[in-house]
LODOLO-329619 format. One line per 8 residues: number of its first residue (from 0); for each residue x, y, z of C-alpha. Coordinates in Angstrom, 1 decimal, decimal comma, always signed. Example, Ala and Ser with C-alpha at 12.3 -4.5 7.8 and 13.67 -1.06 7.14 Angstrom:
<bakols>
0> +12,3 -4,5 +7,8; +13,7 -1,1 +7,1
</bakols>
This chain:
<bakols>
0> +0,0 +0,0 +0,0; +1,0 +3,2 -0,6; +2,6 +5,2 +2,2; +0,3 +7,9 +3,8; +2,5 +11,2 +3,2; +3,0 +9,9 -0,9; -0,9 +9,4 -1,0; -1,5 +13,4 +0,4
8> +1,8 +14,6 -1,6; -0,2 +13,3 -4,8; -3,2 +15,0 -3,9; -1,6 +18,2 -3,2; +0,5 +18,4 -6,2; -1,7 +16,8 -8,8; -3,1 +18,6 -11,3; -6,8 +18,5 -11,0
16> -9,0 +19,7 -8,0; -8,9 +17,3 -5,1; -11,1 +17,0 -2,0; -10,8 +16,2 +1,9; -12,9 +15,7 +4,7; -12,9 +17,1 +8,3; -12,7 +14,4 +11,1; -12,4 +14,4 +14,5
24> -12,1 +11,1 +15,9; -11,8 +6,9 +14,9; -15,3 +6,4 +13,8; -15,5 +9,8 +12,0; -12,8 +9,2 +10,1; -13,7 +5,5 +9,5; -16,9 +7,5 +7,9; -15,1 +10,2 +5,7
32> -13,0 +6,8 +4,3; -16,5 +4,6 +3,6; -18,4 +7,8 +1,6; -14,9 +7,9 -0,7; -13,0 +10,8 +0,1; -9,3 +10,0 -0,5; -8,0 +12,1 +2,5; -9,0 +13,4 +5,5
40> -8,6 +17,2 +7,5; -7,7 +17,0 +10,9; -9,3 +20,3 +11,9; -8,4 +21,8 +15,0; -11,6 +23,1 +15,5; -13,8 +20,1 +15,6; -11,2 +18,1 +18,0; -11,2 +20,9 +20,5
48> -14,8 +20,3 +20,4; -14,9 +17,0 +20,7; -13,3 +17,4 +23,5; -15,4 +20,7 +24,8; -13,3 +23,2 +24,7; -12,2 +26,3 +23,2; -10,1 +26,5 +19,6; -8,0 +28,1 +21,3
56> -5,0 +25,5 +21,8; -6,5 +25,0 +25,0; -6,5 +21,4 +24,8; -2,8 +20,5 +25,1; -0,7 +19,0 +21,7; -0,1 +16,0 +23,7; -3,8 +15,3 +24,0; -4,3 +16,3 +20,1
64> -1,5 +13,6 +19,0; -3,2 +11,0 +20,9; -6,8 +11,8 +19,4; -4,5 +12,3 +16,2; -3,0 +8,4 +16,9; -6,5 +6,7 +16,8; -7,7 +8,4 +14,2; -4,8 +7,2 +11,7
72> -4,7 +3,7 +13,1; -8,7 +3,9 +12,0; -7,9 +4,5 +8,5; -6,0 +3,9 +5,7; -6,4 +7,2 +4,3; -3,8 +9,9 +5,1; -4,1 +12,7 +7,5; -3,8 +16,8 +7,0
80> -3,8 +18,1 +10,5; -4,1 +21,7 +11,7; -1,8 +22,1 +13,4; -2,9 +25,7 +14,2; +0,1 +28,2 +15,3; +2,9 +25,0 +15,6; +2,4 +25,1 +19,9; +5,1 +27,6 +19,7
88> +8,1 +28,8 +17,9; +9,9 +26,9 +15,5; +11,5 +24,1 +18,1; +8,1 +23,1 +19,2; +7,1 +23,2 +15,8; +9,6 +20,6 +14,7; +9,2 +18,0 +17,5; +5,3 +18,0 +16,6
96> +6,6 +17,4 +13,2; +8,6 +14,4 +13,8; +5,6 +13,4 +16,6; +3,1 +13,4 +13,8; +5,2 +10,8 +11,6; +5,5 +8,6 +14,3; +1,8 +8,4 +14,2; +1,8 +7,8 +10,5
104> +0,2 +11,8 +10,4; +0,7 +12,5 +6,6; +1,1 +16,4 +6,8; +0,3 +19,2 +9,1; -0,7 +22,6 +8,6; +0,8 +26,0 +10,2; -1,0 +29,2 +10,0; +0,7 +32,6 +10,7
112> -1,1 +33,7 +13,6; +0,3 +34,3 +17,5; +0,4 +31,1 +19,8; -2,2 +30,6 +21,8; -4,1 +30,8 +18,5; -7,5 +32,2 +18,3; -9,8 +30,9 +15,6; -9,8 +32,1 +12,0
120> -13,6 +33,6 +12,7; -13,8 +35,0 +16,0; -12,9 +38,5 +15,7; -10,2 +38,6 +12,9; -9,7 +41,9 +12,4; -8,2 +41,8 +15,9; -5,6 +39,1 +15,4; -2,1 +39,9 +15,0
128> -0,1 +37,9 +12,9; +3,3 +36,1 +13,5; +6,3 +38,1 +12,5; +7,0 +36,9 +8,4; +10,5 +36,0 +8,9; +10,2 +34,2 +12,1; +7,1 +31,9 +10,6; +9,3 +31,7 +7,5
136> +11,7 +29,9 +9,7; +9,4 +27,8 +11,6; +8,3 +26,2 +8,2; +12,0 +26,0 +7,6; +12,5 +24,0 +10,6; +9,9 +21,8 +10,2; +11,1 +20,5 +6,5; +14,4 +20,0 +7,8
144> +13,3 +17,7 +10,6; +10,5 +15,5 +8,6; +12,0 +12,4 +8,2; +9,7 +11,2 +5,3; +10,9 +13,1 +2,1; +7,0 +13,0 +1,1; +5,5 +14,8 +4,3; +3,5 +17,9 +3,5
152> +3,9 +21,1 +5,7; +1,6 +23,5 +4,4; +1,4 +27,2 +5,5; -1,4 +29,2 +5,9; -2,0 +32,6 +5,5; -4,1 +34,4 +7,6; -4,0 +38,0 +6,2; -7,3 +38,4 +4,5
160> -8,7 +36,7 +7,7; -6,8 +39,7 +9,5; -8,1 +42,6 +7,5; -4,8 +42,8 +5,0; -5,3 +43,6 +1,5; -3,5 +41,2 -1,4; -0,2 +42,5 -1,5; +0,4 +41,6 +2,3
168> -1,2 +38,1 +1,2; +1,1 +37,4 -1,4; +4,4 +38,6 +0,1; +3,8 +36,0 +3,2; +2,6 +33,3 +0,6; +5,9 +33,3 -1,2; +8,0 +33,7 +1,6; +6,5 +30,9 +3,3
176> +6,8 +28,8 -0,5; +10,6 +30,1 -0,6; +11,1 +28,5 +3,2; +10,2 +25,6 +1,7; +6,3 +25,2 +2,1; +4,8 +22,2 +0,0; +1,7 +24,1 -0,3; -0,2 +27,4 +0,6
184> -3,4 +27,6 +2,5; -5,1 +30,6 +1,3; -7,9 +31,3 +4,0; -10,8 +34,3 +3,6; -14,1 +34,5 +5,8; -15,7 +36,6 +3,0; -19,3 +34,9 +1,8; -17,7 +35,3 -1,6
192> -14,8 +34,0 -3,5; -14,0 +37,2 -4,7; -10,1 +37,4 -2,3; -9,4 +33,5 -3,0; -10,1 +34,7 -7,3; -7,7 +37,6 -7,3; -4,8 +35,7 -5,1; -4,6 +32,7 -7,3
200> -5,0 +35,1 -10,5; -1,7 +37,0 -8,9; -0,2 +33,8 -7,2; +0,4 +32,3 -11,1; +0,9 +28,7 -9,8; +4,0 +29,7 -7,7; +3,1 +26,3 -6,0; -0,1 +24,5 -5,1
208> -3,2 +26,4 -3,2; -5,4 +24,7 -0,5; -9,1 +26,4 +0,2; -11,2 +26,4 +3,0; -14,5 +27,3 +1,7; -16,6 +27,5 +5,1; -17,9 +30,9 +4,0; -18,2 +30,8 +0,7
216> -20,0 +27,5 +0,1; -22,2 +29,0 -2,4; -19,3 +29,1 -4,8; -19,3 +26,2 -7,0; -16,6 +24,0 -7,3; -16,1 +24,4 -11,0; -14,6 +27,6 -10,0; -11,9 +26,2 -7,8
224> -11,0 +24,3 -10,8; -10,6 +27,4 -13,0; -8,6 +29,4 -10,4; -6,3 +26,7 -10,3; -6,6 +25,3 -6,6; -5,6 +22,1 -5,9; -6,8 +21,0 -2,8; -10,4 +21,7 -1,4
232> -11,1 +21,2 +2,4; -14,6 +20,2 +3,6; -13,5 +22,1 +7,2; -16,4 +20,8 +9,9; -18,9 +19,6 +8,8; -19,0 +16,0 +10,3; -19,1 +17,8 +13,7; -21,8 +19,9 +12,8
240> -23,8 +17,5 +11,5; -23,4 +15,3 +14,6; -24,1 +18,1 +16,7; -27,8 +18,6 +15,3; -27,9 +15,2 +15,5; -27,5 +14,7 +18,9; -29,1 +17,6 +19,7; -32,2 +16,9 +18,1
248> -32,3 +13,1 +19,5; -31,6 +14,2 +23,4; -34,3 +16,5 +23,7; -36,4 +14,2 +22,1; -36,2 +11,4 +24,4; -36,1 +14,0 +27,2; -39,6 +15,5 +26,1; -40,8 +11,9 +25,6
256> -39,4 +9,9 +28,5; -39,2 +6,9 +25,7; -36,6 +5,9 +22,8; -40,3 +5,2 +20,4; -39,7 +8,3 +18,6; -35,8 +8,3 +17,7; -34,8 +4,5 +17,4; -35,5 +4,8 +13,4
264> -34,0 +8,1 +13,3; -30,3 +6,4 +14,8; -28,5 +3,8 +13,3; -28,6 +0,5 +15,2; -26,2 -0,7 +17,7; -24,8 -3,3 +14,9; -23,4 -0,3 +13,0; -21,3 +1,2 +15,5
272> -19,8 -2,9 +16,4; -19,3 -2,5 +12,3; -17,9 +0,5 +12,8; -15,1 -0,7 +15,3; -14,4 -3,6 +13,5; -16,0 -6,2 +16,1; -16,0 -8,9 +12,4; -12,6 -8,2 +12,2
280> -11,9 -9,3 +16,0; -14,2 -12,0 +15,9; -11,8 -13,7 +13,0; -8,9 -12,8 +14,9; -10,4 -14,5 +17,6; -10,0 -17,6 +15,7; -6,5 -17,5 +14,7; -4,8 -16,9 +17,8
288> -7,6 -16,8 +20,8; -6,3 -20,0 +22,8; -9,2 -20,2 +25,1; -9,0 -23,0 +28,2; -11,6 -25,3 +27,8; -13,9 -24,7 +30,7; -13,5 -27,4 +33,8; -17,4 -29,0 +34,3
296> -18,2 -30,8 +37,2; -19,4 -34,1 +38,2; -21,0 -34,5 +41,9; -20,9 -38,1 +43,0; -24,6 -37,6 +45,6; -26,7 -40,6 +45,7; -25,4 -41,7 +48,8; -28,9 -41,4 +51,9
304> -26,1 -41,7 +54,3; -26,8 -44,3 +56,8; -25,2 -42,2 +59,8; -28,0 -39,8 +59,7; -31,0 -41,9 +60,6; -34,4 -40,0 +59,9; -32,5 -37,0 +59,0; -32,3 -38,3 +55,5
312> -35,3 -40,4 +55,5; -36,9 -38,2 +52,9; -33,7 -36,5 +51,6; -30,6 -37,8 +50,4; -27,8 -36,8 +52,2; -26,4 -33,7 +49,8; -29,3 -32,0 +50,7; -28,9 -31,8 +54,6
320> -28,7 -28,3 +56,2; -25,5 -26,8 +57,0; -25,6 -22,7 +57,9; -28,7 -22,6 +56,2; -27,9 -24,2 +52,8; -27,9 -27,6 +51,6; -24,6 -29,0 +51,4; -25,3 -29,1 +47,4
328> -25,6 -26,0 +47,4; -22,9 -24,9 +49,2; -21,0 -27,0 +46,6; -22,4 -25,4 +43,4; -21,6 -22,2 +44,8; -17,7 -22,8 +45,4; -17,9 -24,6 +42,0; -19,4 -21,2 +40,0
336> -17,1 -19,2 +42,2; -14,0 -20,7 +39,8; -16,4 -20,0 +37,0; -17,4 -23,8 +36,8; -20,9 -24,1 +35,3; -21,5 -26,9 +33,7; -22,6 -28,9 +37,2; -24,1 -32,9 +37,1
344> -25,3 -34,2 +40,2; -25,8 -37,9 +40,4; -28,6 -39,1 +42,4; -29,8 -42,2 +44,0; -32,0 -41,7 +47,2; -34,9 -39,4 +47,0; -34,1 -38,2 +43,7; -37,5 -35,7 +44,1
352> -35,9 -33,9 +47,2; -33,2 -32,5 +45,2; -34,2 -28,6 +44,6; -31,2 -27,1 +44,3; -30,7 -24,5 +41,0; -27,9 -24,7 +38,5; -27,5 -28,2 +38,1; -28,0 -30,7 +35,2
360> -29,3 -34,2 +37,3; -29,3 -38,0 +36,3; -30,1 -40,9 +38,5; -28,3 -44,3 +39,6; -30,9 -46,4 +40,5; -28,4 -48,9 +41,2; -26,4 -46,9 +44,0; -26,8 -49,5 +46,6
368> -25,0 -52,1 +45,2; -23,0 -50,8 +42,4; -20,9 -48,4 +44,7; -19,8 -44,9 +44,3; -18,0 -46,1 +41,2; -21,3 -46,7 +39,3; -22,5 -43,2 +40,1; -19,4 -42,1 +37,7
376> -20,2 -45,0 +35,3; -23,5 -43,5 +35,2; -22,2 -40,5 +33,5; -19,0 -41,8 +31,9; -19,8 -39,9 +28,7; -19,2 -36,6 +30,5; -15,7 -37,5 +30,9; -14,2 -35,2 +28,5
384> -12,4 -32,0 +28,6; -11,2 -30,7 +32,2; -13,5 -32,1 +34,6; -14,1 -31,5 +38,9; -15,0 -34,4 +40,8; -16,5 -34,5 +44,0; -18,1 -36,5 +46,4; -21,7 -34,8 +47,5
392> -21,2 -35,1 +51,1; -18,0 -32,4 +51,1; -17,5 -28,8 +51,3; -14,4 -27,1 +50,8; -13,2 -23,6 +50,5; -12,8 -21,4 +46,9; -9,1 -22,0 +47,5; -8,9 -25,0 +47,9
400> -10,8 -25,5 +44,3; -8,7 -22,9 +42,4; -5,2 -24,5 +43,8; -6,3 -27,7 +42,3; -7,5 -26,3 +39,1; -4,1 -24,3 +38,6; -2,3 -27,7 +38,6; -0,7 -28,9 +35,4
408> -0,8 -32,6 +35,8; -3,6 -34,9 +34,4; -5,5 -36,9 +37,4; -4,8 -34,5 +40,8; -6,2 -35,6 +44,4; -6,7 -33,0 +46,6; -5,1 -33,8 +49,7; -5,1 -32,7 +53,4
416> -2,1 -32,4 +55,6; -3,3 -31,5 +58,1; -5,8 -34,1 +58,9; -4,0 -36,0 +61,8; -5,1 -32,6 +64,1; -8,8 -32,2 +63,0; -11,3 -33,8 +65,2; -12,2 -36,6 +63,1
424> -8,8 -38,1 +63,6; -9,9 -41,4 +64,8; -12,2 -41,8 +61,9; -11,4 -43,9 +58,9; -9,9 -42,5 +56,2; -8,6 -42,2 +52,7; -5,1 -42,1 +53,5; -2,6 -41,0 +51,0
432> +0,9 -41,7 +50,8; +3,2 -39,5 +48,3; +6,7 -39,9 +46,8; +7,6 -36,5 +48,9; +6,4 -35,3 +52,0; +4,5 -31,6 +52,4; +6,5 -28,6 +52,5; +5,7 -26,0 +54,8
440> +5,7 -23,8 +52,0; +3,6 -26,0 +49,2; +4,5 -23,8 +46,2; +5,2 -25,2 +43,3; +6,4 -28,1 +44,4; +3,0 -29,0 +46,0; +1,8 -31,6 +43,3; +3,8 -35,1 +44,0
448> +3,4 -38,3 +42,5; +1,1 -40,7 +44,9; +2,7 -43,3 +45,9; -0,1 -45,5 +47,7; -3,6 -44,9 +49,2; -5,9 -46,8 +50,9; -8,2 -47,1 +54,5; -5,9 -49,7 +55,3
456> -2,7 -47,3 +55,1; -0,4 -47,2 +58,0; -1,7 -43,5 +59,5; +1,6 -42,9 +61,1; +3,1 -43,1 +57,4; +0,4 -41,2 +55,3; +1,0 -37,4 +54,9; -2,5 -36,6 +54,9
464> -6,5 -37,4 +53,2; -7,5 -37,4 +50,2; -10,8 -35,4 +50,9; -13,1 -36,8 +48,0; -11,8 -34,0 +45,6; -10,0 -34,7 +42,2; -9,1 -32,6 +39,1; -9,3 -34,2 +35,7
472> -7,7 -32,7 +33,0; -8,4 -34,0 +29,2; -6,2 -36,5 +29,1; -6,9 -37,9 +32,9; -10,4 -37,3 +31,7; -10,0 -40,0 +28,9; -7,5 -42,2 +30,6; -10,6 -42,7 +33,2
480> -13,4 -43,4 +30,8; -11,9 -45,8 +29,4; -10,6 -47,3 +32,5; -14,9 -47,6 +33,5; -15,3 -48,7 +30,0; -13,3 -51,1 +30,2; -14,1 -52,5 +34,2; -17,6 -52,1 +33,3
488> -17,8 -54,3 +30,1; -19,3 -57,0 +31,6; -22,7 -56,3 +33,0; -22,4 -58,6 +35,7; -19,9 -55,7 +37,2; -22,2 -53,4 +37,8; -23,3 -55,2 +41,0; -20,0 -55,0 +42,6
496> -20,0 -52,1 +45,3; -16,8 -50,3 +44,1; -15,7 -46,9 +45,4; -13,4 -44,7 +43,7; -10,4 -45,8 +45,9; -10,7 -49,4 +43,4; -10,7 -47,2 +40,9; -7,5 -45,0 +41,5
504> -5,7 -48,1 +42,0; -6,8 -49,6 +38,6; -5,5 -47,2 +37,0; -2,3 -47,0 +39,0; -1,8 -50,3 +38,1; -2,0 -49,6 +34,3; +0,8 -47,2 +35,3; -1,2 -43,9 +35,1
512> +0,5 -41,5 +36,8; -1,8 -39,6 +39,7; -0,5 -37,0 +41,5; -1,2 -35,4 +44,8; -2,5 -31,9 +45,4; -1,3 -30,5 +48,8; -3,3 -28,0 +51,0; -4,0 -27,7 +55,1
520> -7,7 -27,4 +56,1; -10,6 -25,2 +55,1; -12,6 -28,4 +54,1; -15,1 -30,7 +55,8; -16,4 -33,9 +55,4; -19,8 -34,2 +56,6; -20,0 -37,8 +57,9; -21,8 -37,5 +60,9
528> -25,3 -35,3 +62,4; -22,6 -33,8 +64,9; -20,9 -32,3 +62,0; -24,1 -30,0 +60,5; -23,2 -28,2 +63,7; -20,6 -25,4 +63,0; -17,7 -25,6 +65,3; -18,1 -22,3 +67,5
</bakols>
């Protein structure tokens, strides 16, 4: 593509009348390209009111270049800022020069006025213009700092604007041209182009002439073309139009108290994502978006819990109180906390007590005598991508969750170290033993290889519980669907009370590595009625 500054060099210099567009942000410009404009006016009037404030340099050059920045990274078409007086004398004049390229600006324009500058229709009779020699300089300085051989500085002359006849015009014009100026910007604020006819009659194509024609609109353009000007500029008029716009449309809906009466008069929400290029994001999306598959989770629950006696007579035990919730609850609420969604609850006893929200539900009928395991079995087509699984009698801290989804292995237990103090102690457990002991400080080092596990281990050798709690990535995910797959081929199997314990050492002894998730406390195991009641 061709650069920016060669694309506005061409324009200025070529030999038929050309046109350009005032805009004053992204989407505006992103407009002026779409209607076919091949450049675009950067007019100092309509950013200082985008921003709401004065044209008179009161919003800062800084804050200009950045409104500047998004506005050229919006289009492909290049840019002719005003830059109004320069932001000072020639050394400030130069840095915005070299400022402007960096933002792939393709040419700025200087006018000959006083910095702060005052704009071109307020009172110009009363604006004193810079010093001819020291502008002449400032133009100087600014070519011999543009990097870009093709970067347009074009002066303009404000002495018609400040009451000065045409021999005052033309003796700043080619000054400014013998400085070095790629172009001049006549500028008048009669309603006629009477001053703009008689310069360029007397000017005889010294070098090319940019028009502003706010006043003088009634001119038509054929003229321009006769004169000899090169370069029209539509000055404000995107600004001004939105203006009405928005005017008309907010004291509508204030008078009506109800969008009904402007919705067709606005374009839709679509257009402005069009606008902004939300297509082109979602494409890019696709290319090089790597987005984590989302963990589910699988709640192991049909268990009435024989402990509990007529406490779970009518309710299985996932759905006793605890704090005021049922422990399902409290479960699916940790779960959504790690953004965990996707939740399937296996039932078995009472099936019709279980009210909770937010859960997709299945039923074991055969969660007597098939074990735990069979409650997996039951759903072994869920085992794909990351997957949570959890016993439904548990509850367990955020933490504790998010430290054993930010593990890397593929089948992680989340184990307890500090189970040996809690005051369950002499209950049985899942005792795990790993290839490393806990660290004080977990870390990264935290996830171990199990070594054994079992009810049966030697407590005085374990280093700590495995609380009913394991992670799953894909590939532990597969590796233990087809484990069930392949345990429960025979039908006869399903009668066998397994538990998840057989299971883990199935597929240890396939050699499937399992690792061990370290943590201390901020869990429970609900195993008993004395543990609905909080410890105080």
């Amino acid at each position: 593509m061709t650069h920016k500054t060669t694309q506005l060099k061409a324009l200025i210099q070529s030999n038929g009348l050309a046109y350009i567009m005032e805009a004053h942000n992204g989407i505006s410009a992103k407009i002026v390209e779409e209607a076919g404009f091949k450049g675009i006016w950067g007019s100092g009037l309509t950013i200082s009111a985008s921003f709401g404030v004065r044209d008179n340099n009161e919003a800062s050059w800084t804050q200009v270049l950045d409104n500047l920045e998004f506005m050229s990274d919006a289009t492909s078409l290049p840019i002719l800022v005003d830059g109004d007086t320069g932001y000072g004398n020639f050394n400030n004049a130069r840095r915005l020069v070299r400022k402007l390229e960096q933002r792939d600006v393709a040419g700025v324009c200087l006018e000959d006025k006083l910095f702060p500058k005052t704009n071109s229709f307020i009172g110009g009779e009363q604006q004193p213009l810079a010093d001819i020699k020291e502008f002449s300089g400032k133009i100087k300085a600014c070519k011999d700092s543009q990097l870009d051989g093709d970067f347009q500085v074009v002066a303009r002359v404000e002495a018609f604007i400040a009451g000065w006849g045409l021999d005052v015009a033309l003796e700043r014009a080619h000054a400014y041209a013998e400085a070095g100026a790629d172009a001049i910007l006549m500028h008048s604020k009669l309603a006629t182009a009477d001053q703009i006819e008689k310069f360029m009659a007397a000017w005889e194509n010294h070098c090319p002439v940019v028009i502003v024609p706010t006043k003088y609109y009634r001119t038509p353009t054929e003229a321009f073309e006769k004169m000899g000007v090169s370069l029209v500029i539509w000055a404000n008029h995107t600004m001004r139009a939105a203006v009405k716009a928005m005017q008309e449309t907010v004291r509508m809906i204030y008078k009506d108290k109800s969008l009904r009466n402007v919705e067709e008069a606005v374009v839709p929400v679509d257009e402005l994502f069009r606008l902004q290029g939300a297509a082109e994001l979602k494409e890019a999306e696709k290319r090089y978006l790597v987005i984590s598959e989302s963990a589910k989770a699988l709640i192991l629950a049909a268990s009435r819990g024989a402990k509990f006696g007529a406490l779970t007579d009518d309710k299985p035990k996932t759905m006793l109180d605890y704090r005021g919730k049922p422990l399902l609850q409290h479960q699916v609420e940790t779960l959504n906390s790690a953004n965990i969604k996707n939740i399937q609850v296996v039932l078995g006893h009472k099936p019709e007590a279980v009210t909770s929200e937010g859960i997709i539900s299945s039923v074991n009928d055969g969660w007597k005598e098939g074990g735990i395991a069979s409650s997996l079995y039951k759903v072994v087509e869920e085992l794909s991508g990351p997957v949570v699984l959890s016993y439904g009698d548990i509850l367990f801290e955020p933490s504790v969750l998010n430290d054993l989804l930010d593990t890397a292995e593929d089948i992680v237990l989340a184990v307890d170290v500090s189970w040996a103090n809690g005051r369950k102690s002499g209950r049985d457990i899942d005792a795990v033993l790993g290839t490393d002991e806990p660290s004080e400080k977990f870390g990264a080092s935290r996830c171990i290889p199990l070594q054994s596990i079992g009810i049966d281990l030697d407590h005085n050798e374990a280093h700590g519980e495995w609380i009913g709690l394991i992670k799953l990535s894909s590939v532990g995910a597969a590796q233990v669907k087809a484990y069930l797959q392949e345990f429960y081929a025979d039908a006869s199997m399903l009668t066998v009370n397994t538990s998840l314990l057989d299971i883990l050492k199935g597929l240890q002894s396939r050699n499937i590595p399992i690792h061990l998730n370290y943590f201390r406390g901020h869990w429970l195991d609900i195993d008993s009625p004395e543990d609905l009641t909080p410890i105080s």
